[in-house]
C-alpha positions in Angstrom: 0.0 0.0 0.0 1.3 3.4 -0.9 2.2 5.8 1.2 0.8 8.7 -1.0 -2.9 6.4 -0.6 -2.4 6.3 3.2 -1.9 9.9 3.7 -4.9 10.2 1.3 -7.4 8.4 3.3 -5.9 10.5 6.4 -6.5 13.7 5.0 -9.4 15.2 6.9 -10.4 17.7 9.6 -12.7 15.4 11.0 -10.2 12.3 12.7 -13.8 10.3 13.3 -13.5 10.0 9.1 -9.9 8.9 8.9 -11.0 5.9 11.8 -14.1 5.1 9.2 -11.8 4.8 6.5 -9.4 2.8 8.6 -11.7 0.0 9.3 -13.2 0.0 6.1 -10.0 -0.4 4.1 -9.4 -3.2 6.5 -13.1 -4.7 5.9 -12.1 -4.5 2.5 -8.9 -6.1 2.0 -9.6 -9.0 4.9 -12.8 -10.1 3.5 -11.6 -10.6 -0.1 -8.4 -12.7 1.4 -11.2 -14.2 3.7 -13.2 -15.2 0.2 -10.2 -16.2 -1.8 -9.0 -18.6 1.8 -12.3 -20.0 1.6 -13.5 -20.1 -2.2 -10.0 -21.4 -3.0 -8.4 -23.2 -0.3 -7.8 -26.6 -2.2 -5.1 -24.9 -4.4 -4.2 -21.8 -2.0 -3.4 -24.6 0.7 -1.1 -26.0 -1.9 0.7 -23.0 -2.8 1.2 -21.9 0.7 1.2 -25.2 2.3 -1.3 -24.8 4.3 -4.2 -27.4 5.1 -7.0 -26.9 3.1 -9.5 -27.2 5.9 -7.4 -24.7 8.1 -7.7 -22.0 5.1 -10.9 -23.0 4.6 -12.4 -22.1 8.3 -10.0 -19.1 8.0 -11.5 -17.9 4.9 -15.0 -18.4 6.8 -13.8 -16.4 9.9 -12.2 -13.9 8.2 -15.9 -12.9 6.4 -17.3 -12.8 8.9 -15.1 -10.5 11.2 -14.6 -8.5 7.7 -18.0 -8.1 7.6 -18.3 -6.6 11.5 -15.6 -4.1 10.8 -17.3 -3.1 7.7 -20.9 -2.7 9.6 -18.6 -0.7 12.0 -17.0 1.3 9.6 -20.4 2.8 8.4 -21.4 3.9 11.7 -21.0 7.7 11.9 -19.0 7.4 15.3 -17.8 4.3 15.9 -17.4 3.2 19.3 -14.2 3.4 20.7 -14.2 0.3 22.4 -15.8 -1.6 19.3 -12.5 -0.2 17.5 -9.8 -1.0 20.2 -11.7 -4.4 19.7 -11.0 -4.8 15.8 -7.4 -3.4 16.8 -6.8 -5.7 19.7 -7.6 -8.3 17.3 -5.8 -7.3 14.7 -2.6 -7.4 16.9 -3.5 -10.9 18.0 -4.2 -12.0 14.6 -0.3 -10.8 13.3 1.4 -12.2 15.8 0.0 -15.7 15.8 0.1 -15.5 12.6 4.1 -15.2 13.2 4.1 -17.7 15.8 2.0 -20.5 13.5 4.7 -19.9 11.1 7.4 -21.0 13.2 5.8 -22.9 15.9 3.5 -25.2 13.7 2.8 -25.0 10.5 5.0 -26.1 7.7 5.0 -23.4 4.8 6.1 -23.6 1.2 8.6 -20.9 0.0 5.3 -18.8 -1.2 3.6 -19.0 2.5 7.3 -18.2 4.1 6.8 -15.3 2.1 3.2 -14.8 2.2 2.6 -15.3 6.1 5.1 -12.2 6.9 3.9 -10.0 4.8 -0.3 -10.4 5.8 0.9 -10.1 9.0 2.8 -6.9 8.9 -0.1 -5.7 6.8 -2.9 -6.4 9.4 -0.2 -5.0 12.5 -0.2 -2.0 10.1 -3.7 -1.9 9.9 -4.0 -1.9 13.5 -1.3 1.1 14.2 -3.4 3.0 11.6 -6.3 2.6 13.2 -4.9 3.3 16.8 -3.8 6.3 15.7 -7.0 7.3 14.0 -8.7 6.4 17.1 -6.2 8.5 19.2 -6.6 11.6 17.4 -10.7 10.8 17.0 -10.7 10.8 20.9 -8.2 14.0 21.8 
């Protein structure tokens, strides 16, 4: 994700906006990996060497969280705790995705690549969104 995007969705006197955007970027990207886990796990399993069943559930999960951060993302203020929710779970969510790399699960080159870089780009979700939240709340 660019920088020049990021600073983009930002831009706004109103910091309650740049949270909305926050969590809907996020609704937007999780749920279509959450689809493509669960539409395609069969031959996404295979790529990243992941069990199909795993990416499967996954893929299920992740709609369905995806879809709560989108219905919070189109409130007009969301609630902070509901937020510090979606961040506290995006935290969680990066480092087990880290620790199930290294603890557990037994990647192909592709999912040593791929599991690093989804989870840097949900903890980077997260710090956006904690700072959004931060400013929303000053």
């Amino acid at each position: 994700m660019s920088q020049a995007l990021l600073a983009g969705l930002a831009r706004t006197t109103r910091p309650q906006v740049a949270v909305r955007r926050f969590l809907a970027l996020d609704a937007v990207v999780t749920g279509a990996n959450g689809i493509a886990y669960a539409a395609a796990s069969g031959p996404l399993g295979e790529l990243l060497g992941v069990d199909a069943g795993l990416l499967f559930e996954l893929g299920l999960f992740l709609t369905v969280f995806a879809a709560g951060v989108g219905w919070l993302a189109s409130r007009p203020e969301p609630s902070a705790l509901a937020v510090k929710a979606v961040v506290d779970a995006n935290a969680v969510w990066a480092v087990l995705s880290v620790v199930a790399l290294v603890v557990w699960l037994e990647p192909t080159a592709a999912g040593l690549v791929w599991a690093p870089v989804q989870a840097a780009t949900v903890a980077g979700f997260a710090g956006l969104q904690w700072a959004a939240l931060r400013a929303a709340t000053r």
